[in-house]
N, C-alpha and C positions, 0 to 999 in steps of 0.2 A: 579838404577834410574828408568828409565822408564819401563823396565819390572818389577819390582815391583810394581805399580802401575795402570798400563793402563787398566787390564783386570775389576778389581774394579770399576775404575771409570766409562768406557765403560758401565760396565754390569749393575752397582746399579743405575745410572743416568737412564739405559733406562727399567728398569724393574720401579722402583718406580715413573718418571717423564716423560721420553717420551713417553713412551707404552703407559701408558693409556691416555694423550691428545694427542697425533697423530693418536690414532685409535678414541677419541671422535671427534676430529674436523674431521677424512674422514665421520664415521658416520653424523656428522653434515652437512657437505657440502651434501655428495649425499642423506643421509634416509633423514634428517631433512626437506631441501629443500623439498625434493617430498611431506616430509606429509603435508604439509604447501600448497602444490601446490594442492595435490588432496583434501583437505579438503575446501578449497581455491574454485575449482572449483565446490566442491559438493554444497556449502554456496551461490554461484554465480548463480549454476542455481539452487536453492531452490531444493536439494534433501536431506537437512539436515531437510530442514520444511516438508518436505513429510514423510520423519522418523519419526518426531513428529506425524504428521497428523496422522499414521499409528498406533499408538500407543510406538511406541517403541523409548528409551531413547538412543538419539544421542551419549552421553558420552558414555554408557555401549559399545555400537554397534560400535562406530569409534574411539574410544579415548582409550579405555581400553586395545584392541587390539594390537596396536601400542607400547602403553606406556610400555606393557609386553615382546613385541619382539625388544623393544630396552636398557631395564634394563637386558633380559636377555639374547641378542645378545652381548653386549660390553665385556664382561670378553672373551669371545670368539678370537674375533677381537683383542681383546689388549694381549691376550696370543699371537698370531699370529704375532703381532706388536715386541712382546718381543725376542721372538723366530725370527726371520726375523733381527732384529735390532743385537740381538744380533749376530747370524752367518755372518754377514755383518761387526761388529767391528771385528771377529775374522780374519776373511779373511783380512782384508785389516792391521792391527796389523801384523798378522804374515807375508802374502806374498809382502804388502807394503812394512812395518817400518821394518821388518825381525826380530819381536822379537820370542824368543824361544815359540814355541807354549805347553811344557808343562810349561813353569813357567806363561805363559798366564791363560792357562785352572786352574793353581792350584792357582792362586791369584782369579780368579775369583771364586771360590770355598769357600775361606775360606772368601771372604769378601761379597758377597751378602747372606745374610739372608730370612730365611721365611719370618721375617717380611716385606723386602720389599718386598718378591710377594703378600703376603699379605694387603699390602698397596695399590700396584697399582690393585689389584683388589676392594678391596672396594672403591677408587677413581672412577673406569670403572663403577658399578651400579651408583652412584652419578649424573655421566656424562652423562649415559643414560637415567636418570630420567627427568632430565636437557633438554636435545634433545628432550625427546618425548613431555615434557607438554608445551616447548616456542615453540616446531613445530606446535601442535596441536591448542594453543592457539592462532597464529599467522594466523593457514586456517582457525579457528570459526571467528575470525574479524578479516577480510580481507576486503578491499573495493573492489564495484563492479567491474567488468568486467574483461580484460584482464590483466591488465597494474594492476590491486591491487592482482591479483594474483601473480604474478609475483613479485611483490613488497613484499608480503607475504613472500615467499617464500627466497627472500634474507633475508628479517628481522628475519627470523627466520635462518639464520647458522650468521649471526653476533651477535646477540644477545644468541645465545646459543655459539660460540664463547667465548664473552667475558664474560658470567656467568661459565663457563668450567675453564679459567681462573682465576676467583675472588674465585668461590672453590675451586680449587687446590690449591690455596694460603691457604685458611679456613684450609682447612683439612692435607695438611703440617704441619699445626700449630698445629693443634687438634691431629694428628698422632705422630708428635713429643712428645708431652706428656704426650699420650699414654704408646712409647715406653718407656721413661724414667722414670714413674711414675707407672706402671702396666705389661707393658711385660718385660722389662727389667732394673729394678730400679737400681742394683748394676753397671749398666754403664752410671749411672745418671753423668752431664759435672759436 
């Protein structure tokens, strides 16, 4: 019954679906926010027109920067996420619910696939693209003063949020027939 099952469902649910939007939405709450905030504040007290002034291209210099250390921090974080989650379903599977921890470890074995780490890794670049240009996009028009930074900075983790969201939905969909149509055809439904 349930040891036949558990460690599967545990492992493939959180390797392909919750790993990488639980490690995008902390990225978004805590990275997004800031870049939102400090861009926010750079915009507010005109150091992004001094960058112009200066000759030098705001995008390359504040935007580029970011947008690369959050495409290419998230596979990181979502391994972490994966890894963390999982050891967390074992623990409580075995020493909670008391199921046999080799028939755990060996169901999980034969039912999570490359392809879902695979998946939830290309999900995590997605999501960190996602993060960095509604962060970025949100501290360049931000309104003045205190209170639009701030304001900023929320609109951008709810708004990356529910575009995190609306992708993973996309790409579920685009992955699903992926897998049935090119990684793995002969287990087409």
């Amino acid at each position: 019954g349930l040891e036949n099952r558990l460690g599967a469902v545990i492992n493939s649910s959180l390797v392909r679906e919750l790993g990488p939007v639980l490690a995008a939405t902390m990225l978004a709450g805590r990275v997004g926010g800031a870049i939102a905030a400090v861009l926010g504040t750079m915009r507010v007290t005109e150091q992004i027109e001094a960058l112009t002034t200066m000759g030098a291209d705001p995008i390359h210099y504040l935007v580029v920067p970011r947008f690369l250390a959050c495409v290419l921090l998230i596979p990181a974080l979502t391994v972490m996420a994966d890894f963390m989650g999982i050891v967390g379903g074992y623990f409580y599977s075995v020493v909670v619910l008391g199921i046999d921890h080799a028939a755990y470890l060996q169901n999980s074995a034969d039912h999570v696939t490359g392809f879902d780490l695979f998946s939830g890794l290309i999900k995590s670049f997605f999501f960190g693209g996602i993060i960095a240009v509604v962060s970025c996009y949100r501290g360049f028009h931000c309104e003045p003063g205190a209170e639009g930074v701030g304001q900023a900075a929320t609109a951008a983790f709810v708004m990356s949020f529910v575009l995190i969201l609306g992708v993973d939905l996309i790409l579920n969909i685009l992955l699903d027939a992926f897998y049935y149509n090119i990684w793995s055809p002969e287990q087409a439904p």
